[in-house]
C-alpha positions as CSV (number, residue, x, y, z in Angstrom):
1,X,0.0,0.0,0.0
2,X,1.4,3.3,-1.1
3,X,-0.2,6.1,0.8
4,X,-0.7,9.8,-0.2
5,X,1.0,12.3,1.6
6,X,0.7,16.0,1.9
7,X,3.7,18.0,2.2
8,X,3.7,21.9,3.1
9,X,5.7,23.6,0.8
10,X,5.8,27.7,2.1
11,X,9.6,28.5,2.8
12,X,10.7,25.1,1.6
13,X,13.5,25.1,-1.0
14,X,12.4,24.7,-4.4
15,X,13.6,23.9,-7.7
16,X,11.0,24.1,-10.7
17,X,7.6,25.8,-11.3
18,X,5.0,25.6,-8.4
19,X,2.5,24.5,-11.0
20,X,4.1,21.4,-12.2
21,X,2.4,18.6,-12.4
22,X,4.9,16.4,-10.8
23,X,6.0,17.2,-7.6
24,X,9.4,15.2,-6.0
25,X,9.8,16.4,-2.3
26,X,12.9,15.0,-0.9
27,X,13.7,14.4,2.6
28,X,18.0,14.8,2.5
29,X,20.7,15.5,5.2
30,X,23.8,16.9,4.0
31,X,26.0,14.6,5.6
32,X,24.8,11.8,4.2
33,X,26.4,10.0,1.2
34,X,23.9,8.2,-0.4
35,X,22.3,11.9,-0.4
36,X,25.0,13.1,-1.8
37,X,25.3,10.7,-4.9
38,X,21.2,11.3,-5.8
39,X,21.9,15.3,-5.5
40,X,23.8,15.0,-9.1
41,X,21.0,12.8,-10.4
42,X,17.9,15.2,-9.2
43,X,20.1,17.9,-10.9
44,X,19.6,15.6,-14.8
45,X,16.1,15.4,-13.3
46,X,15.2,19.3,-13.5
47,X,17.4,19.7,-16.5
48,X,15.7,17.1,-18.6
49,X,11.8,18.8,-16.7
50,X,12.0,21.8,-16.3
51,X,8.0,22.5,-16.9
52,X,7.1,19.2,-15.5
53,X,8.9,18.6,-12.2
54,X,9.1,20.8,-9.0
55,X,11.4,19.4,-6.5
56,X,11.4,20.1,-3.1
57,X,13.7,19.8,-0.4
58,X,13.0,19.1,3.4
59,X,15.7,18.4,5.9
60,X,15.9,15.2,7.7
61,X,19.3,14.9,9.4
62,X,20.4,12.6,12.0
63,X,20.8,13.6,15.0
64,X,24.3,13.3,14.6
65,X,24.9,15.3,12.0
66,X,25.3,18.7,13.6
67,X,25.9,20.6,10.5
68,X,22.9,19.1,8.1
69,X,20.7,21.7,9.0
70,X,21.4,25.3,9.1
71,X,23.7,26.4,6.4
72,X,21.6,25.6,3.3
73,X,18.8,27.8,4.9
74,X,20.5,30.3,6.0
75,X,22.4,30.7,2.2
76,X,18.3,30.5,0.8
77,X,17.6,34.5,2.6
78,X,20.5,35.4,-0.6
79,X,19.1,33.6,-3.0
80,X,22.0,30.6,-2.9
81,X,20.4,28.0,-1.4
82,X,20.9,25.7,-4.9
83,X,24.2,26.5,-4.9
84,X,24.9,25.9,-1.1
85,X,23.1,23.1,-1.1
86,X,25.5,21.6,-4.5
87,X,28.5,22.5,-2.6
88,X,27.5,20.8,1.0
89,X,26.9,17.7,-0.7
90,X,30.5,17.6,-2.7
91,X,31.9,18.0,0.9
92,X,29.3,15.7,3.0
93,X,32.0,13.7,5.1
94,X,34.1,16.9,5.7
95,X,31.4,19.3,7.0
96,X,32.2,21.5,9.7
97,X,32.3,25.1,11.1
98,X,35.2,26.0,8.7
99,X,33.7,23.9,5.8
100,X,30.7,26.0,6.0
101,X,32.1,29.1,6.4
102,X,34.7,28.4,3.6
103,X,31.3,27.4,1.3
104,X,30.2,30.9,2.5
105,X,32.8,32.7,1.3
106,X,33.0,31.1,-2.5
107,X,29.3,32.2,-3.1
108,X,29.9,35.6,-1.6
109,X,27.2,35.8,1.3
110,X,26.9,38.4,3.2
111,X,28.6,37.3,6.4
112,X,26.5,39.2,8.9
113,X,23.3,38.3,7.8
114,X,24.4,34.7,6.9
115,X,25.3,34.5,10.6
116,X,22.2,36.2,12.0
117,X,19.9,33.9,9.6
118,X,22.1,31.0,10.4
119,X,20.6,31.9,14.7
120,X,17.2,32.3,13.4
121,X,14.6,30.5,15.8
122,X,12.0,31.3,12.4
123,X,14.8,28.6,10.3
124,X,15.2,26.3,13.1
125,X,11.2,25.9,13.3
126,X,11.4,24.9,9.5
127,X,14.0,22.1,9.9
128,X,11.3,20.9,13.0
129,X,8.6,20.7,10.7
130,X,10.4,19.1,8.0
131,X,11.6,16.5,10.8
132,X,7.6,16.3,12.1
133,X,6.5,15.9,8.2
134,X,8.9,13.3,7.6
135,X,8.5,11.5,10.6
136,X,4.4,11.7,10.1
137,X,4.8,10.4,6.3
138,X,7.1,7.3,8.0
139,X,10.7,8.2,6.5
140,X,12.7,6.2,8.5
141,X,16.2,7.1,6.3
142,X,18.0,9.1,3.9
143,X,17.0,10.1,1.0
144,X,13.4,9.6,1.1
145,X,11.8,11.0,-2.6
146,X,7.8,11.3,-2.5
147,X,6.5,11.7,-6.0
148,X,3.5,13.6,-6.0
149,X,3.3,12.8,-2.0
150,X,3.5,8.4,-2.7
151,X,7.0,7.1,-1.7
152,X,9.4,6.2,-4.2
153,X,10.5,2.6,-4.4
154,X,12.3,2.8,-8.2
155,X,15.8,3.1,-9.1
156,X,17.6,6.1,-8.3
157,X,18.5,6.7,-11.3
158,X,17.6,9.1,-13.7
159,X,16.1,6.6,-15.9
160,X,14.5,5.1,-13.0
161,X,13.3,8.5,-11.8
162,X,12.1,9.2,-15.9
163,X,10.0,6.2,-16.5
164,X,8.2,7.3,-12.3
165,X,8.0,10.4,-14.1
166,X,6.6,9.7,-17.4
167,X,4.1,7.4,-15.7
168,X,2.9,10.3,-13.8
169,X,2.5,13.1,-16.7
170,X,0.8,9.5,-19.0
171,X,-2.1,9.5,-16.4
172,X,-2.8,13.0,-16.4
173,X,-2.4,13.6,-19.8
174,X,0.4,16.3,-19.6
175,X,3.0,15.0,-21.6
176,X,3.1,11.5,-24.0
């Protein structure tokens, strides 16, 4: 059985128009490797979609991973989230204060208001409710990928990902 979820998507990341028809929201951490290798693969995704698939992105980190959380967010208030979000992943078993702040200072934030967004109690409620989301939808590991809000079970692949994909715009018509 393959339930429907519902996934609030205000202030989460995004990649792709908000009317698509095909919706991927992905529950990641940024210090996970197997995260890291299906980053490269969501990017082929958008690429070959661009009309048809919004992704989303929702943080589910382990507890351990002290640095999954904040620094993606905090790079979104400049409009880099994308970009901070590539560069985290291409450094997933080195992250750490001076990882970050090297990250940072490659995509030219603003330091002060990186650091200040970085504190905000508004950011840390989001990574909550992507935590609650996740844990109410049953993720259970990382990376989760909901495809129009039923759990993805295919190969993580981009052909895997294109035939889920296709199947999706057949049945309603959007795209043969």
């Amino acid at each position: 059985m393959n339930l429907q979820h519902d996934f609030t998507w205000p202030q989460s990341p995004t990649k792709g128009p908000a009317e698509a028809p095909v919706t991927l929201t992905l529950f990641t951490d940024f210090e996970c490797s197997y995260c890291a290798r299906l980053a490269p693969v969501l990017d082929q995704v958008h690429l070959q979609y661009p009309k048809d698939v919004r992704i989303v992105f929702k943080n589910f980190p382990l507890r351990i991973h002290r640095f999954a959380v904040p620094a993606a967010l905090a790079a979104q208030d400049q409009e880099q989230f994308w970009h901070f979000h590539g560069r985290l992943f291409q450094n997933y078993n080195q992250l750490n204060a001076q990882k970050v702040e090297e990250i940072r200072q490659e995509l030219n934030l603003d330091a002060e208001r990186f650091k200040a967004k970085m504190k905000d109690p508004a950011l840390q409620g989001l990574a909550r409710r992507d935590l609650e989301e996740g844990n109410s939808a049953g993720v259970s590991g990382t990376p989760t990928v909901f495809i129009n809000g039923k759990t993805y079970r295919g190969a993580r692949s981009l052909e895997g990902f294109r035939q889920a994909i296709d199947a999706v715009l057949a049945k309603s018509g959007d795209k043969l």
